[in-house]
MIMARTI-458645 format. One line per field, with one value per residue (C-alpha): x, y, z; residue in three letters. Coordinates in Angstrom, 2 decimals. Example, Ala and Ser with C-alpha at 12.3 -4.5 7.8 and 13.67 -1.06 7.14 Angstrom:
x (12.30, 13.67)
y (-4.50, -1.06)
z (7.80, 7.14)
fiza (ALA, SER)
% end
This chain:
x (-25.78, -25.11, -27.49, -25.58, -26.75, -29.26, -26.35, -24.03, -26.02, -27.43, -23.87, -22.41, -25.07, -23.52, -20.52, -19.97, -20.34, -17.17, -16.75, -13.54, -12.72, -9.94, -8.87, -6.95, -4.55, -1.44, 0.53, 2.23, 2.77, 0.86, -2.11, -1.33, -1.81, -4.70, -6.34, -5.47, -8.33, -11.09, -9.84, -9.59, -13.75, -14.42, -12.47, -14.10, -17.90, -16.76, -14.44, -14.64, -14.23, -11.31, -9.50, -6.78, -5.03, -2.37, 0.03, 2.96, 6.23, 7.88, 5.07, 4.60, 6.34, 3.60, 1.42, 3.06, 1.66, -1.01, -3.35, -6.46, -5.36, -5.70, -2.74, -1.19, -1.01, 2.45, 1.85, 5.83, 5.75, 9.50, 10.88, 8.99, 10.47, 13.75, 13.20, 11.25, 14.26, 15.84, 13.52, 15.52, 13.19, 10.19, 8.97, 9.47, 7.29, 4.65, 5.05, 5.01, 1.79, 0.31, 1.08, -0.07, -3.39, -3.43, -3.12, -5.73, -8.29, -7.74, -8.79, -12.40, -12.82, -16.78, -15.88, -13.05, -13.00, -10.97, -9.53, -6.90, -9.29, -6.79, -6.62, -4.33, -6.32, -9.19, -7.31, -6.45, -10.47, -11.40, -8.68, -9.52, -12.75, -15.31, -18.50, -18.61, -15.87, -16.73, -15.16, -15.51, -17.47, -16.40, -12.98, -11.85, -11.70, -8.83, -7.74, -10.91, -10.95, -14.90, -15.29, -13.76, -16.01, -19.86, -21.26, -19.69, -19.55, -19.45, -16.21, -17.79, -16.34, -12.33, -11.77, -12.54, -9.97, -8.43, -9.35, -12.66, -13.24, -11.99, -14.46, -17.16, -16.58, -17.33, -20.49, -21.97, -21.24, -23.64, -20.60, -20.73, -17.84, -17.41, -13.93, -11.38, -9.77, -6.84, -3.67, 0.01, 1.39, 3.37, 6.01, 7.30, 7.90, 10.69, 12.91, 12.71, 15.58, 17.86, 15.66, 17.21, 20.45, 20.07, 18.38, 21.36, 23.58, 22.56, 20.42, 21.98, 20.16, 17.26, 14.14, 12.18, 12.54, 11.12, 11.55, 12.35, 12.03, 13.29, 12.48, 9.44, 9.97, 11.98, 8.86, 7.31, 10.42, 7.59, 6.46, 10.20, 9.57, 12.82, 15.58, 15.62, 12.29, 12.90, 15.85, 13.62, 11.17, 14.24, 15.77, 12.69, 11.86, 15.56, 15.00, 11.70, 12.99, 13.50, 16.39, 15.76, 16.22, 16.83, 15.70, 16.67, 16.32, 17.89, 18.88, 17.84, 21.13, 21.86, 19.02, 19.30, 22.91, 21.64, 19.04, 21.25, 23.68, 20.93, 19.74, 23.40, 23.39, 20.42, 19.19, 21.06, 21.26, 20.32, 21.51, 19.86, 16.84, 14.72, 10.81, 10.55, 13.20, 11.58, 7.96, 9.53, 11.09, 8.27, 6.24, 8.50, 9.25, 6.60, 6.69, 7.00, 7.87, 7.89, 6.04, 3.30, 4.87, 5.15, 6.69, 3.83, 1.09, 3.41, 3.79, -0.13, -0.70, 1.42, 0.17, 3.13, 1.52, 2.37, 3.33, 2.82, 4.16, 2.30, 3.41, 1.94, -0.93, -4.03, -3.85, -7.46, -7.15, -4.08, -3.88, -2.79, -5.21, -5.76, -3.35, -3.09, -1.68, -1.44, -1.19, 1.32, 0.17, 1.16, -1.24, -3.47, -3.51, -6.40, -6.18, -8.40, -8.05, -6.67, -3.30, -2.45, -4.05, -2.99, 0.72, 0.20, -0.37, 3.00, 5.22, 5.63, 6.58, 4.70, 5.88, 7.56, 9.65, 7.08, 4.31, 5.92, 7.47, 4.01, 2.06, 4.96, 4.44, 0.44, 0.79, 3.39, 1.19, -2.25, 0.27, 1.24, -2.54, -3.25, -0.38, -1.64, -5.40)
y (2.70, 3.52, 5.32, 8.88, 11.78, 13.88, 17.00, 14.78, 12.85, 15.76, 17.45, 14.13, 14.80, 18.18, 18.88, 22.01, 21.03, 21.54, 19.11, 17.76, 13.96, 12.13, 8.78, 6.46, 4.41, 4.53, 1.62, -0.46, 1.30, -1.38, -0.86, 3.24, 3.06, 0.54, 3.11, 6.26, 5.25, 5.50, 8.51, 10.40, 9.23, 11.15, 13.71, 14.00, 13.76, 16.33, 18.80, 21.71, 19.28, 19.46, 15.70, 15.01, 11.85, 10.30, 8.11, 6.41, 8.85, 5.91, 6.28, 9.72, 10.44, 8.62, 10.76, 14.13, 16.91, 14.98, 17.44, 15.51, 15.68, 19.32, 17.65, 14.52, 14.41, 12.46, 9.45, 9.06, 5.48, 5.35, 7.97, 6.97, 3.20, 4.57, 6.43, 4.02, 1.87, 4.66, 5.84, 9.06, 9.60, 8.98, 12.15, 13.14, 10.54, 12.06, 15.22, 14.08, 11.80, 15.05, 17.54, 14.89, 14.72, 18.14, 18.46, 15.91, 17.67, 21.22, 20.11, 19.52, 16.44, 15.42, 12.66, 10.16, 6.95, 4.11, 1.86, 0.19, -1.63, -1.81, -0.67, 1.71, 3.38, 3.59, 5.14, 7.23, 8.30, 8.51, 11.07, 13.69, 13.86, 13.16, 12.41, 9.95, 7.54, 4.95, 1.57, -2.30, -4.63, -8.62, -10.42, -6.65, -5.15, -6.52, -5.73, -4.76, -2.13, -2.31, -0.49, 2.57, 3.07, 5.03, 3.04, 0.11, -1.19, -4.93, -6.79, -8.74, -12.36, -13.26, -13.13, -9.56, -7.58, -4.97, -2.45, -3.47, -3.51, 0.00, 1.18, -0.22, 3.20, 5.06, 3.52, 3.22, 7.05, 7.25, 8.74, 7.77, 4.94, 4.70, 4.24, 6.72, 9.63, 9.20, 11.21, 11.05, 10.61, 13.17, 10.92, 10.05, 13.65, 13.99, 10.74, 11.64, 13.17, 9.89, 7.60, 8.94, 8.61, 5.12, 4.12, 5.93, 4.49, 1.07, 0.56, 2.74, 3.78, 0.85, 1.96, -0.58, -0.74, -3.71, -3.47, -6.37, -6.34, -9.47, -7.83, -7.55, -5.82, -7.64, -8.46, -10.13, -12.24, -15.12, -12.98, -13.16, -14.92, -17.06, -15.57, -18.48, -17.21, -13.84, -14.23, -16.76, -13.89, -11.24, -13.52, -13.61, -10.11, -9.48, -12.00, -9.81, -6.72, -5.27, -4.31, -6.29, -3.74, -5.67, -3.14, -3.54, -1.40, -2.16, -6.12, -6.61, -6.31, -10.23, -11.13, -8.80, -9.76, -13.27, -12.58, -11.23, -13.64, -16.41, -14.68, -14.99, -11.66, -10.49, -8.59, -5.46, -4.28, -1.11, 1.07, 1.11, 3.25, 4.98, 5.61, 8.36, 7.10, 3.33, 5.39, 7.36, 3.82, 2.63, 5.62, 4.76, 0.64, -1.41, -3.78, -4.91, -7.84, -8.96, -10.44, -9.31, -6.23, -2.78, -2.13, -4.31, -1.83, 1.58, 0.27, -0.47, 3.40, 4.99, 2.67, 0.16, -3.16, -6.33, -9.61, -10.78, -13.82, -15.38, -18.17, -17.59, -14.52, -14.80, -13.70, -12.44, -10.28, -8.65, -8.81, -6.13, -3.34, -0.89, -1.50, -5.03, -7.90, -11.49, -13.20, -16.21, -18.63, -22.55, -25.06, -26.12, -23.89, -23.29, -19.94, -19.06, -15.23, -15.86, -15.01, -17.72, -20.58, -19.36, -19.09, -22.83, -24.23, -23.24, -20.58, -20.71, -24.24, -25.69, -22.31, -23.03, -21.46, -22.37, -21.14, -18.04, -17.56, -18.25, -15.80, -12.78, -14.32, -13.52, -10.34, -9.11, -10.11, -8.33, -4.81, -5.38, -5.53, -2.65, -0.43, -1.45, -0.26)
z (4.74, 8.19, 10.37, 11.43, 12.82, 10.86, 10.53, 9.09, 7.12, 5.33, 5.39, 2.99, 0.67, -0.18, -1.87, -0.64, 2.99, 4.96, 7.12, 8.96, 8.62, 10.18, 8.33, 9.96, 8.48, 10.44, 8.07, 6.28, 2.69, 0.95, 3.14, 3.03, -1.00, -0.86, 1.34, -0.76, -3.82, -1.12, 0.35, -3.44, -3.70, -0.49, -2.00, -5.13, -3.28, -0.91, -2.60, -0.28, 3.34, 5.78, 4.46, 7.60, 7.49, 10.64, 9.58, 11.39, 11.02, 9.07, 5.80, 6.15, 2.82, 1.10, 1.65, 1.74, -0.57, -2.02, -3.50, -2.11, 1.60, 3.78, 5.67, 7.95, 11.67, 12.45, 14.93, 16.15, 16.57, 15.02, 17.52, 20.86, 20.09, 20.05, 23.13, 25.27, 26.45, 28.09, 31.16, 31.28, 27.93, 29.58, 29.95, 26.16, 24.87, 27.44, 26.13, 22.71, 22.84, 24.33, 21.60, 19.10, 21.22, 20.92, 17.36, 17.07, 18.75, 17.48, 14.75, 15.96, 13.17, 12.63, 11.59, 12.12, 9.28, 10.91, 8.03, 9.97, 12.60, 15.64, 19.42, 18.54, 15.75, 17.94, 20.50, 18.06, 16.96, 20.79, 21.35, 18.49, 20.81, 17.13, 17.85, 15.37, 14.61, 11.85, 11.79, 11.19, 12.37, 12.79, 11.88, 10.98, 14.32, 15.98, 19.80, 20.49, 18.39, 18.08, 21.60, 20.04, 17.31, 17.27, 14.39, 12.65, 8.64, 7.86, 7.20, 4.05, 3.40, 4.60, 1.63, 0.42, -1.61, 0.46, -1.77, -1.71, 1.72, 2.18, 0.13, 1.79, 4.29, 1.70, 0.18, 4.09, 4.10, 1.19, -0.74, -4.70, -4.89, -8.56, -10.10, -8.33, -9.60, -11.58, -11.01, -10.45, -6.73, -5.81, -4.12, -7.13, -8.55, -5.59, -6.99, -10.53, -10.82, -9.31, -11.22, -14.00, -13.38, -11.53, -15.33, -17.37, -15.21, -15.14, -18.51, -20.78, -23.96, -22.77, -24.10, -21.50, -18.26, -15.33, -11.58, -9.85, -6.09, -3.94, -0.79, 1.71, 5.69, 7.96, 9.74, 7.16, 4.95, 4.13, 1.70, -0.55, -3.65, -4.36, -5.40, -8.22, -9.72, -9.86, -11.70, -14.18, -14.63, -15.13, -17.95, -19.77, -19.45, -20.86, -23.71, -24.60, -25.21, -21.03, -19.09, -15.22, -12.74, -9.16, -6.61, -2.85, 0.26, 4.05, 4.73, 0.90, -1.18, -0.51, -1.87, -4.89, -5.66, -5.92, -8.35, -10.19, -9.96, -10.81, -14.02, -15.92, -15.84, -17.39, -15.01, -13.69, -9.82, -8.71, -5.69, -3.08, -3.50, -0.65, -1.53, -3.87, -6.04, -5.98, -6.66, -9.99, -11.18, -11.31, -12.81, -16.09, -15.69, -18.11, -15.40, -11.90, -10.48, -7.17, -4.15, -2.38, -0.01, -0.35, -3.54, -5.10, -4.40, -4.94, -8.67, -8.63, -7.01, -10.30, -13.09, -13.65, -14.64, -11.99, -11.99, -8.25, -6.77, -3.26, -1.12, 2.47, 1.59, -0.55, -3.83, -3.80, -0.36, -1.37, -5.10, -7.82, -8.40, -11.08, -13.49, -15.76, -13.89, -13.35, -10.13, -9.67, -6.67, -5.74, -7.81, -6.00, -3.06, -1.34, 0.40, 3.03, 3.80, 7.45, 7.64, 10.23, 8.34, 4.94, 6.55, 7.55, 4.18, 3.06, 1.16, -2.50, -2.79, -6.17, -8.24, -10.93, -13.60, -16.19, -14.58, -14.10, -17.47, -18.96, -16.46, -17.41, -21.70, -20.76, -19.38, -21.64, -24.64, -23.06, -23.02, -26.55, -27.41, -25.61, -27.23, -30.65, -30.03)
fiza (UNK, UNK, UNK, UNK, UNK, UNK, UNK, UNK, UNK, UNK, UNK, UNK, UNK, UNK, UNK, UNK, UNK, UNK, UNK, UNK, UNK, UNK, UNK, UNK, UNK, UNK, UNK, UNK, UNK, UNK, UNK, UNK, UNK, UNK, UNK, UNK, UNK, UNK, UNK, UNK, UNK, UNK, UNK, UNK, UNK, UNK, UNK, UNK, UNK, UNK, UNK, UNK, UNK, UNK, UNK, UNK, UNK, UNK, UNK, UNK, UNK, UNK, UNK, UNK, UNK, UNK, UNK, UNK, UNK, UNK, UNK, UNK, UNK, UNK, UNK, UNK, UNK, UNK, UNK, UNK, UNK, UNK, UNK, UNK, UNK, UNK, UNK, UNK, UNK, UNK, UNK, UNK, UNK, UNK, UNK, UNK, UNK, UNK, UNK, UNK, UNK, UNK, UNK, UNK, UNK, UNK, UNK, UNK, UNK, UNK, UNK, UNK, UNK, UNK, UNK, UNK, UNK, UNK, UNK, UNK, UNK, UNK, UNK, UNK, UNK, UNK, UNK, UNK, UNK, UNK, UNK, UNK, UNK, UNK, UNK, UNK, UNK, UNK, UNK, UNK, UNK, UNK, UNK, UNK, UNK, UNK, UNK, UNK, UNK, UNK, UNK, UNK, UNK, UNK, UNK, UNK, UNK, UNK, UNK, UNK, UNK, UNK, UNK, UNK, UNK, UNK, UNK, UNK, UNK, UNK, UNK, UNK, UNK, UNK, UNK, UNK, UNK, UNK, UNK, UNK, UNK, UNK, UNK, UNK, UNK, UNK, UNK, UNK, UNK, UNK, UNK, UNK, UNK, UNK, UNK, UNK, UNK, UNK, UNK, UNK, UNK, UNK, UNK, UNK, UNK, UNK, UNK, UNK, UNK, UNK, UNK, UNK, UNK, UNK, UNK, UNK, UNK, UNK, UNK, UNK, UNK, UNK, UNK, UNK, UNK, UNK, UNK, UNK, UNK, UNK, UNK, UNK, UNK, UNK, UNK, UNK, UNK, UNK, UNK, UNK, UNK, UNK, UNK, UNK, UNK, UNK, UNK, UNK, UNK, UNK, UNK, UNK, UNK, UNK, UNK, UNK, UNK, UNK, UNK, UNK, UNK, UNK, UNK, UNK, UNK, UNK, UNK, UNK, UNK, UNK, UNK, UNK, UNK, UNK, UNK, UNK, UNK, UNK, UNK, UNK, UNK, UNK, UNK, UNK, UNK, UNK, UNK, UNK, UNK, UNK, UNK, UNK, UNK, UNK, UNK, UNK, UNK, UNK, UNK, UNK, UNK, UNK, UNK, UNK, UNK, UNK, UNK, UNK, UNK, UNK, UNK, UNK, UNK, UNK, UNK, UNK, UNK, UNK, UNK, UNK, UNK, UNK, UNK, UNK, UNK, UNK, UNK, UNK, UNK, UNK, UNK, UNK, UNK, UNK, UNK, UNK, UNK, UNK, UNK, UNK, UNK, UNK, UNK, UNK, UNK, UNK, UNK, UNK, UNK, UNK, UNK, UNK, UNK, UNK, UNK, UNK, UNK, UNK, UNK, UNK, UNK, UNK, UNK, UNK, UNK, UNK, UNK, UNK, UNK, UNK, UNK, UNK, UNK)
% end
């Protein structure tokens, strides 16, 4: 447990303190939703506090109107990119950092939680002017991140789940971490409504539904399972009772088409579907299936069961959470939790369609058991 001023320490020890804490997780969505679970324990320990959250302007729909956050500060990353080629728009991206600054400091946090562990999160704490700014310690403060924060937690091992390691904030906070609350996310309730006409459309009368996602961000394509093994998982899904529903978003629809194409058939191919509509597919799919990327952790965030495929990122670090699952890695791959030696030992070369038929047979089987209890 960290050492922290007396006020504050005696303040987290009281539910109905009201405090103001700033988290800071500014991306990617998978991180966003593996952050959200230690968030809703603060929450819960502190019911009446001040819970602001900034977030990059490309996730803020994640987060927006979730009942356990008082609200988001936008960090424009999205718009000052566009406008930073152009000098001419110089002097809007001043003016922008500067309202942001503003908003960050009006709202006089007492304490700022930095989960993302970069120079530009810890920028971020220093500039809402908190007194104390809690971070990581070790391989988890990159850039230099460490000179930002007041008082540091320990990484753990490399090879620490994500989810696990942002919950180590909240035990050194002296918060109690049991299992977090369980509740709907409220993107999903906005895609709903095109959910269901994407399923009527493309399922019919299907009482089961499985997402299957071939995608990942443009930044990150090592993370694309095969199209060839997707399309082995969607043909057994179909031959067990499930309609395949091949999900894609921007730069993705190749890759869909070909699972698709790969499966005979079996599977069926979606539109393309922005955030809240992917969230509400999977709020009613029995399964997902897919590599480890956004999507991945969205169906973990609103209870779909997973079947995640890794190549070139540790199963452990950034495995399924909170839902039942099975993990699908090379034999024999030793993974090491550091992403530029785990990228080294390969993609998903050593996969193969039996090992992933009999993972989905596993999983599938461990559902059945638990509808009949």
């Amino acid at each position: 447990m960290l050492v922290l001023p007396p006020s504050l320490t005696q303040a987290l020890r009281d539910p109905a303190a009201r405090l103001t804490i700033l988290v800071v997780r500014l991306g990617a969505l998978g991180d966003i939703l593996r952050t959200l679970p230690a968030v809703r324990l603060i929450r819960r320990g502190l019911p009446r506090s001040s819970i602001w959250w900034v977030v990059d302007d490309r996730w803020q729909v994640a987060l927006a109107d979730h009942p356990d956050l008082s609200g988001l500060v936008t960090w424009p990353r999205r718009a000052w990119a566009r406008q930073l080629p152009s000098p001419m728009r110089w002097p809007a991206i001043v003016a922008s950092a500067r309202a942001v600054v503003g908003e960050l400091r009006a709202l006089r946090p007492d304490l700022v939680l930095d989960f993302h562990g970069n120079a530009r999160s810890g920028l971020i704490g220093r500039l809402s002017g908190a007194a104390v700014r809690v971070g990581y310690a070790g391989h988890q403060a990159k850039e230099g991140n460490r000179w930002f924060s007041t008082h540091r937690v320990p990484a753990g091992a490399r090879r620490t789940p994500r989810l696990e390691r942002n919950l180590e904030l909240v035990r050194a906070l002296g918060l109690p971490d049991g299992p977090p609350p369980v509740g709907p996310l409220p993107l999903a309730r906005a895609g709903r409504a095109a959910a269901d006409r994407i399923v009527a459309e493309s399922c019919g009368s299907a009482q089961a539904i499985a997402v299957v996602n071939p995608g990942s961000s443009a930044a990150q394509t090592y993370k694309r399972p095969p199209a060839a093994l997707l399309a082995v998982a969607a043909t057994r899904l179909a031959e067990r009772g499930a309609v395949p529903l091949v999900v894609w978003g921007p730069g993705e629809e190749p890759a869909a088409r070909r699972v698709v194409e790969l499966s005979g058939g079996a599977a069926r191919l979606a539109p393309a579907t922005d955030l809240p509509t992917l969230a509400a597919l999977l709020e009613r799919a029995r399964l997902y299936v897919g590599g480890d990327s956004g999507p991945l952790h969205l169906a973990c965030a609103v209870g779909c069961p997973a079947l995640a495929l890794y190549g070139a990122t540790d199963p452990v670090v950034n495995g399924p959470w909170g839902v039942a699952c099975r993990a699908v890695f090379p034999e024999g791959r030793r993974y090491t939790g550091v992403k530029r030696l785990d990228r080294r030992a390969g993609d998903f070369e050593g996969i193969s369609g039996p090992q992933v038929c009999a993972a989905l047979d596993a999983l599938l089987a461990e559902l059945d058991d638990e509808g009949t209890r």
